[in-house]
MIKEDREN-536764 format. One line per 5 residues: their letters; for each residue x, z, y of N, C-alpha, C. Coordinates in nm, 4 decimals, always signed. Each point is the difference from the previous one (the first is absolute). Layout:
% MIKEDREN-536764
a	X:Z:Y:X:Z:Y:X:Z:Y ~ ...
% end
This chain:
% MIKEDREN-536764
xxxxx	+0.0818:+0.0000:-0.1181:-0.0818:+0.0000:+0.1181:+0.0878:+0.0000:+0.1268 ~ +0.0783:+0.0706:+0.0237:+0.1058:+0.0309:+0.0668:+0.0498:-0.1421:+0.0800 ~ +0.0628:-0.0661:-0.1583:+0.0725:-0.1263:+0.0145:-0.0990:-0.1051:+0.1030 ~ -0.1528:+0.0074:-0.0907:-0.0837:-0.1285:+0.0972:+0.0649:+0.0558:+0.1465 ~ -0.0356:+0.0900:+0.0083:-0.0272:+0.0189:+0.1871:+0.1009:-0.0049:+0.0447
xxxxx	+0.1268:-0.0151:-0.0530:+0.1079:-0.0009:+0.0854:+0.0703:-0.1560:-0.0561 ~ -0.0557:-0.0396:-0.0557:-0.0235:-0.1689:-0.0187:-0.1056:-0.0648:+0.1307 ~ -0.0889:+0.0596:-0.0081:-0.1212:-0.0343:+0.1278:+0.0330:+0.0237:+0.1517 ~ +0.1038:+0.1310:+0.0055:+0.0320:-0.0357:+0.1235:+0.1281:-0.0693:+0.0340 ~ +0.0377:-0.0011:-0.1062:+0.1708:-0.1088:+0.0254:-0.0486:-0.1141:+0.0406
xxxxx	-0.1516:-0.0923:-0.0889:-0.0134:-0.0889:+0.0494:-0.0924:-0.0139:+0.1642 ~ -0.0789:+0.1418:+0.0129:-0.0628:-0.0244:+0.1155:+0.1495:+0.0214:+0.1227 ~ +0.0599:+0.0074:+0.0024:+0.1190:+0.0205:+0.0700:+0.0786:-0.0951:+0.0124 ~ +0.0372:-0.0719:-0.0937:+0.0419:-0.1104:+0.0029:-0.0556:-0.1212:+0.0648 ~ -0.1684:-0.0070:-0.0311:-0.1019:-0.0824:+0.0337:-0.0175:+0.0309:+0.1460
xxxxx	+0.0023:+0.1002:+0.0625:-0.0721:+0.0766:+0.0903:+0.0917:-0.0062:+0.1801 ~ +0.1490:-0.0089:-0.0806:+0.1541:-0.0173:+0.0560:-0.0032:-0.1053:+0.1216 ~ -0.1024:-0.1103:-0.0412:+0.0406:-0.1245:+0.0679:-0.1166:-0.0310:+0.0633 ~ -0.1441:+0.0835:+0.0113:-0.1088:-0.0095:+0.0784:+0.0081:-0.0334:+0.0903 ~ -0.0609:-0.0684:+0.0928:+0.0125:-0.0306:+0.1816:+0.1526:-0.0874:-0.0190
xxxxx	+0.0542:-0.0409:-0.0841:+0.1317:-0.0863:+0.0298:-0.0342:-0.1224:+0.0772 ~ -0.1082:-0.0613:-0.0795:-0.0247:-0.1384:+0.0578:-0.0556:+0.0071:+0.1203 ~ -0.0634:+0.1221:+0.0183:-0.1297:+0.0034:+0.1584:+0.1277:-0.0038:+0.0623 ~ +0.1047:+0.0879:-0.0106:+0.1114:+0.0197:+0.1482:+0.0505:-0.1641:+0.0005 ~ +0.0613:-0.0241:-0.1255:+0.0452:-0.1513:+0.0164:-0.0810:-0.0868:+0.1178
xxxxx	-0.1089:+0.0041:-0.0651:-0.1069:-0.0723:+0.0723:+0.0066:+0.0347:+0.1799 ~ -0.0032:+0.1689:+0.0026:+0.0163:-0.0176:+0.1494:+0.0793:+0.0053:+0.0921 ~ +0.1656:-0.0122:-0.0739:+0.1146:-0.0343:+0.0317:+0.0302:-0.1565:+0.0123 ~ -0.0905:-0.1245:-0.0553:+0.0626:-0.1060:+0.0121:-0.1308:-0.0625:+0.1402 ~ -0.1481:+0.1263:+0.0268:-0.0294:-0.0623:+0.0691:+0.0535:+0.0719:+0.1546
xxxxx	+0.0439:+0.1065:-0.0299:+0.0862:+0.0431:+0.1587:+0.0844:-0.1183:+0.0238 ~ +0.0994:-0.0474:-0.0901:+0.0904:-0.1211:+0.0037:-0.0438:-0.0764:+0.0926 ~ -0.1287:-0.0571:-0.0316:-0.0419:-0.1361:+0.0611:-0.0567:+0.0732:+0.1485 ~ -0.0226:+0.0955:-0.0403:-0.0461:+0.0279:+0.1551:+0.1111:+0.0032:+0.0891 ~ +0.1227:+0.0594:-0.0366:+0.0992:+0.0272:+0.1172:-0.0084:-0.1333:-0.0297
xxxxx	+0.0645:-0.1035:-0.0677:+0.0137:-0.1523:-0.0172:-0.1165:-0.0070:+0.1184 ~ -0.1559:-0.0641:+0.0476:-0.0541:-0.0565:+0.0459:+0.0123:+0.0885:+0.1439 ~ -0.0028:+0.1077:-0.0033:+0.0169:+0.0598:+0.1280:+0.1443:-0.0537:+0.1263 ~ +0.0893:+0.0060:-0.1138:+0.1474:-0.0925:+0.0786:-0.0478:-0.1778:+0.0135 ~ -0.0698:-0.0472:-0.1132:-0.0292:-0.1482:+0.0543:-0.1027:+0.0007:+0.1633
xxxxx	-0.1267:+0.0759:-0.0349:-0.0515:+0.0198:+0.1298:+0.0651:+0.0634:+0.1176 ~ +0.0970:+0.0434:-0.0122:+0.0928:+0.0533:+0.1212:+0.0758:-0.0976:+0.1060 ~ +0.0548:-0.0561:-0.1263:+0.0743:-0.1174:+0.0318:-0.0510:-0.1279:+0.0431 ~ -0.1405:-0.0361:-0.0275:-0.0603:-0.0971:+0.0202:-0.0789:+0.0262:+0.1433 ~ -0.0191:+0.1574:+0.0409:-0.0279:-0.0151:+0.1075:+0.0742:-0.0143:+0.1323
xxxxx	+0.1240:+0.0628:-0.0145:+0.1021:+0.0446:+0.0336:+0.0460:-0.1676:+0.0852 ~ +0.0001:-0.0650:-0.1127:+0.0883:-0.1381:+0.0171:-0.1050:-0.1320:+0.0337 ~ -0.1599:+0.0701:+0.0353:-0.0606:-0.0793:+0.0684:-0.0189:-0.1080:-0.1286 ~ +0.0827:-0.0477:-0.1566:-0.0140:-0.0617:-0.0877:-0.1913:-0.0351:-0.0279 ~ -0.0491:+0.0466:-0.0049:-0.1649:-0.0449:-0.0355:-0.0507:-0.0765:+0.1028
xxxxx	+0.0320:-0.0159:+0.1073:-0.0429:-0.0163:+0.1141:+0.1191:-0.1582:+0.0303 ~ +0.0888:+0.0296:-0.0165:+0.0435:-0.1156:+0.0095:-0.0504:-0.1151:-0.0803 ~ -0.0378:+0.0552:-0.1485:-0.0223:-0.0844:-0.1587:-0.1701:-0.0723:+0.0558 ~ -0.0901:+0.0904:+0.0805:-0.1293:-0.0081:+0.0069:-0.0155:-0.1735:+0.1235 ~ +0.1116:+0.0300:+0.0816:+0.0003:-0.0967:+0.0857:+0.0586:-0.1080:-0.0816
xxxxx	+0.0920:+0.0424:-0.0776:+0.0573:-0.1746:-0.0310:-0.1001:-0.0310:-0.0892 ~ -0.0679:+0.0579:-0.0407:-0.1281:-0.0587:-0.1450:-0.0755:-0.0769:+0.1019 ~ -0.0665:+0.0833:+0.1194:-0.0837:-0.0742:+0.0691:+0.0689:-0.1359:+0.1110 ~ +0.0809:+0.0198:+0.0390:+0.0893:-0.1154:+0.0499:-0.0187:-0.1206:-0.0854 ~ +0.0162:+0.0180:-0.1397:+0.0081:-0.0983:-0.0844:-0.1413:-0.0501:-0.0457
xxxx	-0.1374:+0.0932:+0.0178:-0.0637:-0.0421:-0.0287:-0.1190:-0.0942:+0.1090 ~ +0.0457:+0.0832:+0.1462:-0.0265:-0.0913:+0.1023:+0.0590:-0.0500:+0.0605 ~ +0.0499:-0.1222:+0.0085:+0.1403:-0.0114:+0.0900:-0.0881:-0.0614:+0.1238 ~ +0.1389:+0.0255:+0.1067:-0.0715:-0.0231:+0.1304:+0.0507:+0.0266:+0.1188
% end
């Protein structure tokens, strides 16, 4: 009797060890993209870049 339960918790321990691994993964690769998109939007405002891209689309699509 002994043995089960200390068979049962070796494996709930073992099993139990690596819970929430994937959730953090998960919200470690989406902080990533956030600092990632937060520096693209920085930079894109920064350098006036969208604004330049918006005029040459329309330049090209009305010329004149």
């Amino acid at each position: 009797m002994i043995v089960r339960v200390v068979a049962r918790l070796a494996r709930w321990r073992t099993h139990s060890s690596e819970a929430g691994q994937s959730t953090a993964e998960y919200a470690l690769v989406i902080l990533g993209a956030v600092a990632i998109a937060t520096l693209l939007i920085t930079w894109a405002t920064g350098s006036h870049a969208i604004s330049k891209l918006f005029d040459s689309v329309i330049d090209k699509i009305l010329p004149g």
